[in-house]
Backbone bond lengths (Angstrom), bond angles and torsions (degrees), N, CA, C in turn:
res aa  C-N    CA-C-N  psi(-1)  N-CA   C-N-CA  omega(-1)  CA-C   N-CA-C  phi
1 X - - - 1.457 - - 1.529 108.74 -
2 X 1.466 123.60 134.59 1.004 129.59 -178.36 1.856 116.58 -52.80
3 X 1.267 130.65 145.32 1.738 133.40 174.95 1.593 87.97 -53.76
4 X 1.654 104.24 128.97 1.535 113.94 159.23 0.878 120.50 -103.90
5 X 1.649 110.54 149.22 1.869 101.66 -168.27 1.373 99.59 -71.47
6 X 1.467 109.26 154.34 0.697 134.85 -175.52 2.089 119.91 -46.04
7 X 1.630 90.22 -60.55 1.680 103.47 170.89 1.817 101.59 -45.98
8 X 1.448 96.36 -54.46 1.763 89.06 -161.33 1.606 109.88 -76.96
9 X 1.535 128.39 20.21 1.465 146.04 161.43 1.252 96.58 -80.46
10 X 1.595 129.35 -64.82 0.965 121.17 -169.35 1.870 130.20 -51.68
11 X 1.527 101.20 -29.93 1.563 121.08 -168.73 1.936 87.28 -87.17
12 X 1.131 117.94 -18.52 1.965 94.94 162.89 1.168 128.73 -117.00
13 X 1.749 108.15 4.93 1.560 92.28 167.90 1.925 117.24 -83.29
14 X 1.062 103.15 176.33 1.636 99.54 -175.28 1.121 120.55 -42.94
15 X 1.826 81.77 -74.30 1.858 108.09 -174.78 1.698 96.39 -133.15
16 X 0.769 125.98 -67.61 1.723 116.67 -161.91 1.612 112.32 -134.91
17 X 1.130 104.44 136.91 2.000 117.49 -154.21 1.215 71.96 -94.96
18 X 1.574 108.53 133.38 1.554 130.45 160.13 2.085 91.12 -84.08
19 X 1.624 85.67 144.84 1.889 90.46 -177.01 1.764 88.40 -134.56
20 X 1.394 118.79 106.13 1.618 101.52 173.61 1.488 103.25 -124.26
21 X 1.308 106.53 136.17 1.378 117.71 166.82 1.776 137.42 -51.09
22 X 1.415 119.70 135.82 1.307 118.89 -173.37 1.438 117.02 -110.51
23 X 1.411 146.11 132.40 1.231 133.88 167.53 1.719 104.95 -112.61
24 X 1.254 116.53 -14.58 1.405 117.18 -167.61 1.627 115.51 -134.68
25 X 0.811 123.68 144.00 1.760 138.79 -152.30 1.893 81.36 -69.34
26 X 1.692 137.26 -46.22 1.478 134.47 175.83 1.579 85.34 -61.44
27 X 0.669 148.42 -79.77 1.685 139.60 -134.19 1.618 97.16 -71.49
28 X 1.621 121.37 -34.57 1.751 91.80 -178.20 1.412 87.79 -83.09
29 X 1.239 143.99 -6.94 1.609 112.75 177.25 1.618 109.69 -73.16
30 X 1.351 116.35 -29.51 1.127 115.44 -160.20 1.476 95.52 -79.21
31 X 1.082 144.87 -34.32 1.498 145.13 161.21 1.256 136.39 -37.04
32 X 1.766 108.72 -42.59 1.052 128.36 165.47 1.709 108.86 -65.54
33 X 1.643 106.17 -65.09 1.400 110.73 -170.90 1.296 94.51 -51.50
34 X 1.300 146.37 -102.41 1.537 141.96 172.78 1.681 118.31 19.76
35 X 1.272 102.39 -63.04 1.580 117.43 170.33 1.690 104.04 -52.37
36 X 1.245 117.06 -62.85 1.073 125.00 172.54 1.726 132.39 -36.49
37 X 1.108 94.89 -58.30 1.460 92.21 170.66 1.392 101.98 -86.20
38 X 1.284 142.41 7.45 1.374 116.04 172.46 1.910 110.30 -100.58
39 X 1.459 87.73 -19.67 1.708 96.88 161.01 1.756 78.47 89.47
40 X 1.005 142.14 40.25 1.834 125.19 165.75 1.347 101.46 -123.40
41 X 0.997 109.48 -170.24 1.343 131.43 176.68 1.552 115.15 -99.37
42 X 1.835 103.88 157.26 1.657 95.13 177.16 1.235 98.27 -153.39
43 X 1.495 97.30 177.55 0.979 113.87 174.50 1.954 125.03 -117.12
44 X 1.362 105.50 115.39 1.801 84.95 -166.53 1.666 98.18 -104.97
45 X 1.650 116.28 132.97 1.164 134.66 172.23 1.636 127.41 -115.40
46 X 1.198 100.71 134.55 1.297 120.72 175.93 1.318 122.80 -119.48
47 X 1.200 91.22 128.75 2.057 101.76 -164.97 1.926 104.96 -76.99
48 X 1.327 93.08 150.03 1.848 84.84 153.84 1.854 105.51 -74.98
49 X 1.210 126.52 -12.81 1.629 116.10 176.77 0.947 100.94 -62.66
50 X 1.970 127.32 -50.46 1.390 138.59 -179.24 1.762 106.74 -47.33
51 X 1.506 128.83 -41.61 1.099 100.61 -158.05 1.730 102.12 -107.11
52 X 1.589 114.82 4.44 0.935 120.15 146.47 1.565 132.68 -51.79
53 X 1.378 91.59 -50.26 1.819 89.15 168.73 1.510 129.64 -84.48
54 X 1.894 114.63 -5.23 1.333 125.81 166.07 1.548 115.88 -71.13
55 X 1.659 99.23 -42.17 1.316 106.37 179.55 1.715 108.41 91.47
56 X 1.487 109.59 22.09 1.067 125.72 156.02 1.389 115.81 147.01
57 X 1.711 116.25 157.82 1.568 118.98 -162.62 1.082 107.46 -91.95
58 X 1.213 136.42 -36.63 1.708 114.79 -160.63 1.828 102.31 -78.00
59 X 1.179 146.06 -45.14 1.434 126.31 158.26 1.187 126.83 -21.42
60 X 1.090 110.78 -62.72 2.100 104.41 176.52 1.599 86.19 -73.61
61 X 1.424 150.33 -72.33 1.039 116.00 -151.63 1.210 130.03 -55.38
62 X 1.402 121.44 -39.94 1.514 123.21 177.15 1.729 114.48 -57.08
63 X 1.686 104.91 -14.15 1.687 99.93 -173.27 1.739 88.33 -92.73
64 X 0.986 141.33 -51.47 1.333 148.70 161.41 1.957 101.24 -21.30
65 X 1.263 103.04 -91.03 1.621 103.55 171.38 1.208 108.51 -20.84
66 X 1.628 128.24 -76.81 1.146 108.14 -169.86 1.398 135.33 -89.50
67 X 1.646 123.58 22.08 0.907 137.13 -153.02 1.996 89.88 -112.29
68 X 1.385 102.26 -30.40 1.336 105.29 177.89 1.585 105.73 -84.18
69 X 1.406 136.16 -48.77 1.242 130.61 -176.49 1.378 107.36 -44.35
70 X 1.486 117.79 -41.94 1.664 109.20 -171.70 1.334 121.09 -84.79
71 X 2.037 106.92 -1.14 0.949 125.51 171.38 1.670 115.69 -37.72
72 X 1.409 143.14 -169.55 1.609 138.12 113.93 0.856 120.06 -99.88
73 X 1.489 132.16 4.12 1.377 131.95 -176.44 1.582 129.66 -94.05
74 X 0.829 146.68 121.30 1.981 139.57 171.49 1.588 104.06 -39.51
75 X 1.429 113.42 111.09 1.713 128.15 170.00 0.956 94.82 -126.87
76 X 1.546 106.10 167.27 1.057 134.30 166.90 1.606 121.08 -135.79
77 X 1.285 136.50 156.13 1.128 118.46 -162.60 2.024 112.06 -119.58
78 X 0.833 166.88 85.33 1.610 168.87 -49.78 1.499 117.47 146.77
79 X 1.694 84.30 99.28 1.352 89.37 171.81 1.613 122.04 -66.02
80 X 1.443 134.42 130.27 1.337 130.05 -163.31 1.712 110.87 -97.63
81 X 1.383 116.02 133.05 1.552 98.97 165.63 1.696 117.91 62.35
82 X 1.601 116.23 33.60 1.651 89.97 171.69 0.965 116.57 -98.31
83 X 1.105 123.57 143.45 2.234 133.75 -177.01 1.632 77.66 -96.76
84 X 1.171 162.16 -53.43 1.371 160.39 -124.74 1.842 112.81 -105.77
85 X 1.358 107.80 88.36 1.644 111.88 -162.41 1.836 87.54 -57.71
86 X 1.207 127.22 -38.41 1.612 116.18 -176.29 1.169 120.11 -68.74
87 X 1.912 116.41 -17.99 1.555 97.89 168.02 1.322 108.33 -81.90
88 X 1.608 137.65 -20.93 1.073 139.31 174.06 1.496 117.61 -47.43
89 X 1.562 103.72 -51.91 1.891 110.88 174.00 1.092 104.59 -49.42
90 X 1.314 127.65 -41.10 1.668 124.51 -152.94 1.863 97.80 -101.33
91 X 1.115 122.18 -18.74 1.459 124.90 164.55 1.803 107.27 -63.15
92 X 1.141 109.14 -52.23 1.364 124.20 177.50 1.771 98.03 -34.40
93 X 1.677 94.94 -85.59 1.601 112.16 -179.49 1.551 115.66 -39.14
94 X 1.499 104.17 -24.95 2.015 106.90 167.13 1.056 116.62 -37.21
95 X 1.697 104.14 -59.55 1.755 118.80 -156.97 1.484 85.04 140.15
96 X 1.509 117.95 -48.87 1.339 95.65 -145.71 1.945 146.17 -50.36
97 X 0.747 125.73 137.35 1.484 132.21 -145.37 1.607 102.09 -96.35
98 X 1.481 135.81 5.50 1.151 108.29 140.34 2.339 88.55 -158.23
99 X 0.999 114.18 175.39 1.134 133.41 -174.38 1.848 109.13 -125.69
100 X 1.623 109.60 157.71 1.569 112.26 158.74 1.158 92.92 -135.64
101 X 1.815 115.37 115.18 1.370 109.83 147.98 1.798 119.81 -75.65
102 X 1.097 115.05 131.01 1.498 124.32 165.59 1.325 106.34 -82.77
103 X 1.404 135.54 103.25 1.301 137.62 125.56 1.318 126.30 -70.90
104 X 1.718 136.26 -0.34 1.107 141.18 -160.44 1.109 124.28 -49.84
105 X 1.685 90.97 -29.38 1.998 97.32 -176.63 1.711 108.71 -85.58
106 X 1.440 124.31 -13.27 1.342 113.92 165.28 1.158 133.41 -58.97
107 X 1.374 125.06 158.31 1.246 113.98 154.72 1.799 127.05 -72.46
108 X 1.444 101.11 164.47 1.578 98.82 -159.22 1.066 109.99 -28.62
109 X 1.696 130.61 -83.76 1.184 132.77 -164.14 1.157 141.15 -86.51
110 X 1.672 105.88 28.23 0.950 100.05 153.85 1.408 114.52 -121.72
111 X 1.716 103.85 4.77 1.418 97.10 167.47 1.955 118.01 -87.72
112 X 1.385 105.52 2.21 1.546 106.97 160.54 1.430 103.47 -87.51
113 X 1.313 122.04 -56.05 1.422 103.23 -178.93 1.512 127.06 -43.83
114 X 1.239 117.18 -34.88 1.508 108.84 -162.87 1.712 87.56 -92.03
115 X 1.374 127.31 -20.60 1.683 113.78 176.35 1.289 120.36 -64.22
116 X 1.348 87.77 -38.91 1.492 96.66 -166.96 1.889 110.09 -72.33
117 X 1.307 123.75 -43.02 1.470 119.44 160.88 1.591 133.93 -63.67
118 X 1.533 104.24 -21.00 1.465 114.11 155.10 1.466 109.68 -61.61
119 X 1.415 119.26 -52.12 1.788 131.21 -167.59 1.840 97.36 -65.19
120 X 0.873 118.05 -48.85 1.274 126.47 -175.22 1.581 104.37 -56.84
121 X 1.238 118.54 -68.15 1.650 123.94 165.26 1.380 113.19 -32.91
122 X 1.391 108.68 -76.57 1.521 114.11 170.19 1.796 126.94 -13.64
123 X 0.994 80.65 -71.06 2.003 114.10 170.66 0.997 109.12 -39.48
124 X 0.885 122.39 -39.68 2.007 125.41 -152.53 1.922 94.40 -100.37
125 X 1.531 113.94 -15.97 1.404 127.78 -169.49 1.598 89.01 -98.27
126 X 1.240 119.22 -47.48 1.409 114.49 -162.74 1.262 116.04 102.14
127 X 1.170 104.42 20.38 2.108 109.54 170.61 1.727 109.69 -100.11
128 X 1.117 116.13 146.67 1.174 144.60 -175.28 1.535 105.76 -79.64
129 X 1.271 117.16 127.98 2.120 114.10 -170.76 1.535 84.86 -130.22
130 X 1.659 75.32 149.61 1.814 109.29 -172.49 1.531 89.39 -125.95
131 X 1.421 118.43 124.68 1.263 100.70 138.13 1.561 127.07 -139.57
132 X 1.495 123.45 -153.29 1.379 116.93 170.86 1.462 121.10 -144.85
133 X 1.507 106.56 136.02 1.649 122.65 -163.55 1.724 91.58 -75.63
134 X 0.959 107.63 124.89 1.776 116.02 164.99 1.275 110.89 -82.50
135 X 1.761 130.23 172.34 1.330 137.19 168.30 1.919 102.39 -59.12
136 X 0.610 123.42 127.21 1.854 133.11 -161.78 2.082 77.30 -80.79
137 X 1.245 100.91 128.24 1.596 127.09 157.67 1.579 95.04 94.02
138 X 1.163 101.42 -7.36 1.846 100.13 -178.33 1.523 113.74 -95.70
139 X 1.479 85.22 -168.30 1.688 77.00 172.86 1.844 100.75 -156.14
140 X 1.423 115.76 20.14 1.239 124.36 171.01 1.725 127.22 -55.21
141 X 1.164 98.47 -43.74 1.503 111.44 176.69 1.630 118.73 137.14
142 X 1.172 128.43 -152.53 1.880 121.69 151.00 1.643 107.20 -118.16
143 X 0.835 109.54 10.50 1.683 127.18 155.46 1.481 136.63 -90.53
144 X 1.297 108.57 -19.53 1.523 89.22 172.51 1.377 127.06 -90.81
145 X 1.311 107.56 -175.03 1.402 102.73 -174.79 1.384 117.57 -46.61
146 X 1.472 123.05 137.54 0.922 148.64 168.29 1.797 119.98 57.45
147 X 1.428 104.77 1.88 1.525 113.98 156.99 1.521 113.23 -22.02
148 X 1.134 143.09 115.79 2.025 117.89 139.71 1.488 100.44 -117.25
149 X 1.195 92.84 160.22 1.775 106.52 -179.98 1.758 101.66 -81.56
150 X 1.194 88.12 141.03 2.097 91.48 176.22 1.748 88.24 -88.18
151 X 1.028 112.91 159.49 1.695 150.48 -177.52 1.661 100.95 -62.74
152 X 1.465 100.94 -66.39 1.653 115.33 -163.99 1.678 80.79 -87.70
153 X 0.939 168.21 -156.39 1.066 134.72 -116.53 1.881 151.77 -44.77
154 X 0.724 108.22 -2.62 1.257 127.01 150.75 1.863 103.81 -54.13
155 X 1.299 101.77 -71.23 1.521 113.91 -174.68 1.779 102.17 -50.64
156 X 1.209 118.12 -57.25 1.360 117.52 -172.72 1.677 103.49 -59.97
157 X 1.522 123.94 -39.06 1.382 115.94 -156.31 2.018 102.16 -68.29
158 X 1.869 98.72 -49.46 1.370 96.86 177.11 1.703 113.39 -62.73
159 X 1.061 127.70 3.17 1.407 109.71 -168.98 1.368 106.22 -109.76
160 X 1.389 99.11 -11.21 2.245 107.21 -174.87 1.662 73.97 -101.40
161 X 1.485 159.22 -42.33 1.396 116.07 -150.95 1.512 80.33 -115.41
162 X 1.120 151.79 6.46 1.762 118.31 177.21 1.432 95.99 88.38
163 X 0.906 130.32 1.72 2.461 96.82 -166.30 1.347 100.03 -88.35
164 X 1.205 93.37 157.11 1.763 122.61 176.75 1.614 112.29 -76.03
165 X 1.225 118.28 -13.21 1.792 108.36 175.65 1.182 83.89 -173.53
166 X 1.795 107.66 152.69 1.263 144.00 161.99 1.331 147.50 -142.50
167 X 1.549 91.69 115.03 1.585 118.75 -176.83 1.633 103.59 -27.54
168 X 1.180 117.08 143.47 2.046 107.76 174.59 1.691 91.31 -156.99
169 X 1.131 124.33 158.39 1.259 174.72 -143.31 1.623 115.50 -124.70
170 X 1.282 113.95 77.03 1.554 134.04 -157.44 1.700 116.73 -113.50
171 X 1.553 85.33 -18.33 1.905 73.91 -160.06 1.884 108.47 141.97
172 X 1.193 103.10 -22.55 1.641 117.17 -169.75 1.458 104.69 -92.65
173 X 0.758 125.61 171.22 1.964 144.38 179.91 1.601 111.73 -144.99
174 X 1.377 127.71 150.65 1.347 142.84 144.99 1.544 115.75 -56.81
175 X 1.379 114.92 119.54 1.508 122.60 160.07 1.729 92.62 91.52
176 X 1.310 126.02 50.06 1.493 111.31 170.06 1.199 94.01 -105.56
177 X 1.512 113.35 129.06 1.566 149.89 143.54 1.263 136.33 -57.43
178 X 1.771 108.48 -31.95 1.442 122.09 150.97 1.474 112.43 -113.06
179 X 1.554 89.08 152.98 1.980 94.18 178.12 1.331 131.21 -81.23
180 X 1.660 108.58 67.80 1.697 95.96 -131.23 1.547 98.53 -117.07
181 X 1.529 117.81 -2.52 1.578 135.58 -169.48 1.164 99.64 -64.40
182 X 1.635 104.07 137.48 1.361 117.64 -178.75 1.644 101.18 -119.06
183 X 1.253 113.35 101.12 1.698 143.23 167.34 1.269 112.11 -44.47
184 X 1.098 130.35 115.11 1.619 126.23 174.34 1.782 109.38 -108.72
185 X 1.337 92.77 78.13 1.441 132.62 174.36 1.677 113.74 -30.66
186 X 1.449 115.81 -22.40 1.319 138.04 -172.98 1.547 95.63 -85.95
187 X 1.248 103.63 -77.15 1.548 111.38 -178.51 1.397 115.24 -58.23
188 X 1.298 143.82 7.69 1.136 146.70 150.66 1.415 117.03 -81.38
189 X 1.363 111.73 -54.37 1.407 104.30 171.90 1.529 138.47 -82.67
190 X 1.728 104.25 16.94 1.116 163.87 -153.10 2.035 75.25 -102.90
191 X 1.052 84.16 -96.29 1.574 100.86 -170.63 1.185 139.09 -60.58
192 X 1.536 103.12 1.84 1.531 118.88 171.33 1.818 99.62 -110.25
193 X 0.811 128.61 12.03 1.156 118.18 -178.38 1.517 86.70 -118.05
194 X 1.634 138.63 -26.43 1.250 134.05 -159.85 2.229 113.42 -105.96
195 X 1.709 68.10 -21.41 1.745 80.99 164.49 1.587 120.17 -129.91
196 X 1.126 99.47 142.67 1.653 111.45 -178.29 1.467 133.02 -112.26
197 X 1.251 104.76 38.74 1.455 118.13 156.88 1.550 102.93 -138.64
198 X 0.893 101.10 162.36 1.876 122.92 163.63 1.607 132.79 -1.84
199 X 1.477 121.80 73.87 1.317 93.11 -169.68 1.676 127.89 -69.75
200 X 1.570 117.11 -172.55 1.485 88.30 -172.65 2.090 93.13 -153.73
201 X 1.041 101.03 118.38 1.585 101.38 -172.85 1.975 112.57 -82.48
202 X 0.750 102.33 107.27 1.506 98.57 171.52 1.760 115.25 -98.23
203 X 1.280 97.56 157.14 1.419 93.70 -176.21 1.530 114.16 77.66
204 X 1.206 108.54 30.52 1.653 114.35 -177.09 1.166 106.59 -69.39
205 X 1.253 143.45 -37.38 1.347 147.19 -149.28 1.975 119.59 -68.34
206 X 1.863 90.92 -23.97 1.439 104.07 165.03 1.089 125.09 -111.68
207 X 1.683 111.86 37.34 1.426 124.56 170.35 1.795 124.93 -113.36
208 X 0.957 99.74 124.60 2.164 95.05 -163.35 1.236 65.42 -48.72
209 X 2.151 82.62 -178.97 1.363 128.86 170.12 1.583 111.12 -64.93
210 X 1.345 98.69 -58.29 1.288 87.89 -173.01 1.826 127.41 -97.00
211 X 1.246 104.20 22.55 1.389 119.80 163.49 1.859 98.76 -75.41
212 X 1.510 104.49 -50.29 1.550 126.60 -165.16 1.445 95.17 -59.20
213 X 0.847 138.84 -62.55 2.204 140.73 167.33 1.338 85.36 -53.44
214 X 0.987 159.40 -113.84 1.612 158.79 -121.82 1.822 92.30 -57.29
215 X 1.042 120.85 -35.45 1.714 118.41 173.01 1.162 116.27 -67.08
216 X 1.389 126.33 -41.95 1.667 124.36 -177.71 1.547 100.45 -92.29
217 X 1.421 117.69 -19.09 1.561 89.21 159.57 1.179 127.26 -91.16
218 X 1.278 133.62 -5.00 1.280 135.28 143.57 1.097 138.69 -61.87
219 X 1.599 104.76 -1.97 1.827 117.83 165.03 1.499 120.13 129.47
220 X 1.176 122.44 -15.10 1.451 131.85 176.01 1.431 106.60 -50.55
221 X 1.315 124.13 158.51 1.275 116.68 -167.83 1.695 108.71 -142.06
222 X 1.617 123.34 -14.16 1.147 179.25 -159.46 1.281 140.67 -103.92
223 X 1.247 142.31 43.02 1.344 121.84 -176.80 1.576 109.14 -113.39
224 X 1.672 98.91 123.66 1.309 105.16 -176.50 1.718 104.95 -108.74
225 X 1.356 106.36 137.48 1.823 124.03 -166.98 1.360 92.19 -129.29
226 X 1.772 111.47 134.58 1.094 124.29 130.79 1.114 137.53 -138.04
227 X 1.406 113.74 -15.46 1.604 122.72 175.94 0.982 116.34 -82.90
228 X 1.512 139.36 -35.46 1.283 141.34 175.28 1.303 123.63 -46.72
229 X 1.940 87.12 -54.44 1.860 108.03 173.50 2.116 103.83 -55.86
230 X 1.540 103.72 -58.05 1.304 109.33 -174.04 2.031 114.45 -38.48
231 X 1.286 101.67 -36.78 1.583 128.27 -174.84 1.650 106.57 -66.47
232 X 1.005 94.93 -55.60 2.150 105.56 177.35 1.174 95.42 -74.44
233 X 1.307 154.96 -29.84 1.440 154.91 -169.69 1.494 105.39 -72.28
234 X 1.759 106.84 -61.04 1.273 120.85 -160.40 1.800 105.73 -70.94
235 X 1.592 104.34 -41.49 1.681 110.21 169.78 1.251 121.44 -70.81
236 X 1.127 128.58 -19.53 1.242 133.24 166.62 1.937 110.69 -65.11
237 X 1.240 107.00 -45.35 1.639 118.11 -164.52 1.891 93.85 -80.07
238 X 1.020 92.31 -34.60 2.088 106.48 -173.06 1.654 91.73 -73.27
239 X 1.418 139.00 -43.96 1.116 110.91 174.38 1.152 147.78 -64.69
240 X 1.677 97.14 -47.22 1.247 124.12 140.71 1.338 129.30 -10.50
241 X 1.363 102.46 -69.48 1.639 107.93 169.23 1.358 125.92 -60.03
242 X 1.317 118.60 -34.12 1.537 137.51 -173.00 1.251 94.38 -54.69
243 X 1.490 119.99 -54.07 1.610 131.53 -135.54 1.580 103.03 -97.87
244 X 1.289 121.68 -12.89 1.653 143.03 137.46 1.114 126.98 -124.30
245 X 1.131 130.66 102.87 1.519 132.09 175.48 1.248 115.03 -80.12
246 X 1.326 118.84 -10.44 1.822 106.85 -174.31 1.257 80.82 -101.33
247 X 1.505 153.00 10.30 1.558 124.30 147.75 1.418 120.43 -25.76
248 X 1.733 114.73 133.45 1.214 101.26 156.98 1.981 120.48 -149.71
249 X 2.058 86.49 20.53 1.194 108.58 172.73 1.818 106.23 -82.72
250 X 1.104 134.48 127.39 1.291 130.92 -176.29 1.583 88.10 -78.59
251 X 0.804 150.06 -57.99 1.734 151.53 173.44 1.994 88.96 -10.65
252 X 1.104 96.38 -76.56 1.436 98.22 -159.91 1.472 109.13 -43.97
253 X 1.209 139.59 -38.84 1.362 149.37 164.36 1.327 125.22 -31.12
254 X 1.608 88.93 -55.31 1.763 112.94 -141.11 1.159 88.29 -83.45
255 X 1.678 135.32 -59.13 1.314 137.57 -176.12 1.259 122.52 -34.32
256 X 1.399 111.21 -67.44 1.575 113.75 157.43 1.363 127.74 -28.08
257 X 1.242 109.69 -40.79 1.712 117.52 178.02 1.268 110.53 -86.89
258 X 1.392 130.39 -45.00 1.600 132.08 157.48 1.188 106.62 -41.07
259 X 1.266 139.55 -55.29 1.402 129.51 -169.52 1.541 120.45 -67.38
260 X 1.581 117.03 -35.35 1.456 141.59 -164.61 1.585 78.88 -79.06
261 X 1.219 143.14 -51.54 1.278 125.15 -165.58 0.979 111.75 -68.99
262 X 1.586 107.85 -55.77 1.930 109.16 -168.12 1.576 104.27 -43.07
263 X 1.301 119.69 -34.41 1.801 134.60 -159.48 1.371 100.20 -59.37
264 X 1.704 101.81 -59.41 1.979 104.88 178.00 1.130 127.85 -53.33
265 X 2.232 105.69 -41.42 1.185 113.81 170.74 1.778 135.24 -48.17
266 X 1.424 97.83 -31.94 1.140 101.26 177.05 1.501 124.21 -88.16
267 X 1.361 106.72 -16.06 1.531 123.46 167.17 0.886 109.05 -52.71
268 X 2.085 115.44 -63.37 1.132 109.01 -171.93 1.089 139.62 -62.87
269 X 1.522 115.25 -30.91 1.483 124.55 -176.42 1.647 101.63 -85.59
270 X 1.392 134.27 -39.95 1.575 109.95 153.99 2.116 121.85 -41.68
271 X 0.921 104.33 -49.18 1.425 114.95 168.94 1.416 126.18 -38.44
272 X 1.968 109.32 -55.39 1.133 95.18 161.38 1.716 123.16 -95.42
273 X 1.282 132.01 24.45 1.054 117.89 -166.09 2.166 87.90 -126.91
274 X 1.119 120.19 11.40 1.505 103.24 173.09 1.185 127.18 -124.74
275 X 1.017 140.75 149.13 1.529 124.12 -132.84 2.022 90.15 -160.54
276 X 1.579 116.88 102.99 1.634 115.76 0.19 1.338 114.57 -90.55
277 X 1.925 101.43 170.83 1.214 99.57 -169.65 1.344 133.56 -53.46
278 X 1.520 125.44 140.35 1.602 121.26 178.54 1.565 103.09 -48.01
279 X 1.525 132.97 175.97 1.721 138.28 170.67 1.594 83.16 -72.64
280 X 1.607 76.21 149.52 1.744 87.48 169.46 1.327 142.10 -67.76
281 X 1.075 131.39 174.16 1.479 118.46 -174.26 1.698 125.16 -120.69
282 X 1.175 110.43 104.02 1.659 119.26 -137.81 1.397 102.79 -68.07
């Protein structure tokens, strides 16, 4: 199936587009397959960290592109997290169908200024922009500790740069290992009533299951995973190995871990899209 834009992903999933990140040619299969058996739609993302450690974007993207066309499922393809307006140009020239610039670590105005002329570029291409409101005078991010996004700004930031969805500052963190984030469920629905495009949860990976359903019904529209997925990948391949050590076909590994992902993947995106939530998934 052809890459769907991104906007028109959003108008067929239920309630909230699972977006999970890929660093390895097994992990976008396992994304797709996942998608697949859960019959939804997705979203597949690639970080600038990701193409930092490839050592460049258009290789995974072109295996991504066509890894989704032969897909059957509605994807979309999203660049994750770029601070770098030139990997953005060259994400553009990918295909890819929507982008997140990170200005988070600026200060305010100049992190609208530089969104808002990225969003403007974007637009005129027909890509879909993500971005994210930082602590206003800081330069920490909307991720660190104890960040939340205020309401009335949120509203002001999307309305001076144009973007199509926004990253916000809830309760979640980057790189959680335990599911231990405590969601302030108020201030989310806080922020969907105060902003009018797309919200977008980052740092999902240290959020239970069923915090994660209590988030998209409170308005999230968004949930982006990678550590969690990265975690079932890596334990899956670590058992594997345990359980033969004179392995020295990476095949034998990898499969196991391709499969353990697609399994969550499809959990997850049933998870956030059914209402009420399925039991959790231990």
């Amino acid at each position: 199936m052809p890459l769907v834009p991104t906007q028109e992903l959003f108008a067929v999933t239920p309630l909230a587009a699972g977006a999970f990140n890929t660093v390895l040619l097994e992990q976008l299969e396992a994304i797709l397959a996942g998608a697949t058996r859960a019959g939804l739609p997705v979203i597949v993302q690639i970080s600038e960290n990701a193409v930092a450690y490839r050592g460049a974007l258009a290789p995974l993207a072109a295996a991504a592109r066509t890894a989704i066309e032969a897909a059957g499922i509605p994807a979309a393809l999203h660049l994750d997290h770029a601070t770098r307006p030139d990997l953005i140009e060259e994400a553009v020239a990918c295909g890819f169908t929507s982008v997140m610039y990170d200005g988070a670590h600026l200060p305010w105005a100049e992190n609208i200024a530089r969104t808002r002329e990225i969003t403007g570029r974007c637009h005129r291409r027909g890509v879909f922009v993500e971005a994210e409101l930082g602590e206003v005078g800081g330069k920490d991010g909307a991720h660190a500790p104890g960040v939340r996004t205020d309401p009335g700004e949120a509203a002001r930031f999307v309305a001076e740069t144009g973007v199509d969805a926004l990253a916000v500052a809830v309760g979640s963190s980057h790189r959680m290992t335990e599911r231990t984030a405590a969601i302030d469920l108020e201030l989310v629905r806080a922020l969907r009533a105060a902003v009018p495009v797309p919200l977008v949860l980052h740092g999902s990976s240290g959020v239970d299951d069923a915090t994660l359903a209590a988030v998209v019904r409170a308005g999230m529209r968004k949930i982006n995973m990678s550590t969690l997925l990265n975690t079932v990948f890596t334990g899956a391949a670590r058992d594997s190995l345990e359980s033969a050590p004179e392995t020295v076909d990476p095949r034998t590994y990898l499969r196991p871990a391709r499969e353990a992902m697609a399994d969550r993947v499809a959990r997850l995106l049933t998870l956030l899209n059914s209402s009420p939530a399925p039991p959790a998934v231990p």
